[in-house]
C-alpha positions in Angstrom: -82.6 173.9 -0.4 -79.8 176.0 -1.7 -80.3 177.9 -5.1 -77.4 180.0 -6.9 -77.1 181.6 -10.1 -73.9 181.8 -11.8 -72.4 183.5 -14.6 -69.6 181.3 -16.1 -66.6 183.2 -18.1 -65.0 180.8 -20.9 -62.7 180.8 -23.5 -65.2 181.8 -26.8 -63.2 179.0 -28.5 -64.3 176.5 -25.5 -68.3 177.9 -25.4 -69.8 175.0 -26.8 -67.8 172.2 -24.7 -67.9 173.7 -21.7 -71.7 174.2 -21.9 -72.0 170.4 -22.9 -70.2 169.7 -20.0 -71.8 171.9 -17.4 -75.5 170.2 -18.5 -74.0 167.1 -16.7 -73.4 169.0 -13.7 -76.5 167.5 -11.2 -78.9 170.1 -10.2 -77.3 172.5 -12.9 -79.8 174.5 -15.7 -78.2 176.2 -18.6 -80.1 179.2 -19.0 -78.3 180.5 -22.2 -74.7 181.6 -23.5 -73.4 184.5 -25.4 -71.1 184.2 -28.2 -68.4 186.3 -26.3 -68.3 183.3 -23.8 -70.8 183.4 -21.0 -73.0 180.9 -19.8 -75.8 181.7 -17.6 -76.6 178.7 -15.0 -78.2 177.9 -11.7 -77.3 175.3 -9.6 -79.9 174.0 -6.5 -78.5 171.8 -3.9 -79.4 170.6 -0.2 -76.5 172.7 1.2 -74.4 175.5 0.4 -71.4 172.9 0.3 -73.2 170.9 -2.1 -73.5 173.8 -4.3 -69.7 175.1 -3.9 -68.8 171.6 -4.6 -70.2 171.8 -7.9 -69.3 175.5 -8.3 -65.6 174.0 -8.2 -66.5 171.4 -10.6 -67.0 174.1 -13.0 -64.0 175.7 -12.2 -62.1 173.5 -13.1 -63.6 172.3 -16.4 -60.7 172.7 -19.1 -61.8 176.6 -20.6 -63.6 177.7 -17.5 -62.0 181.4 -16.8 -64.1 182.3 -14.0 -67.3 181.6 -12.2 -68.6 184.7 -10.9 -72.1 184.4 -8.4 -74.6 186.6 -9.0 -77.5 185.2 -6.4 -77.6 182.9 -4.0 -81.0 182.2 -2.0 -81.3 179.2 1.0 -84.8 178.1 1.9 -85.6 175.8 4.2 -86.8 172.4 3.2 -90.3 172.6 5.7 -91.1 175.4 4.2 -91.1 174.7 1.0 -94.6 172.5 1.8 -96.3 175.1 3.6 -99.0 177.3 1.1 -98.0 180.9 0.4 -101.0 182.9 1.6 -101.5 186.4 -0.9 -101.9 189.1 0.9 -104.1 192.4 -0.6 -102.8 195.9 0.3 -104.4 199.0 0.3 -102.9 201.7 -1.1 
């Protein structure tokens, strides 16, 4: 499992289409946008080529500017089923 978040530069004028279009990007969230044209997205994926494909997908959506990435995390799958144990520590 391959998460990334992504900041997405657009053209203010394109804001609203671009983030239409984005919401039909699979394994895409949109986590908010700012007026001055920035969307804030994550993508997941089962590979890190899965997620550049998409990552290109956005780039070349008709108002994209620039997709910068902020985060990017891989995990894998197995452990995604195995339970987190908590730990106390004493200070």
């Amino acid at each position: 499992m391959h998460i990334a978040s992504l900041v997405v530069h657009v053209a203010p004028a394109s804001l609203t289409g671009v983030a239409q279009a984005v919401t039909g990007v699979d394994g895409l969230v949109l986590h908010g946008t700012h007026p001055s044209g920035k969307l804030v997205v994550t993508l997941e994926g089962p590979s890190a080529a899965s997620v550049l494909d998409r990552v290109s997908t956005i780039q070349h959506l008709e108002g994209v500017i620039n997709v910068s990435l902020v985060y990017q995390h891989a995990e894998a799958w197995q452990s995604l089923h195995q339970e987190v144990k908590h730990e106390q520590h004493k200070a």
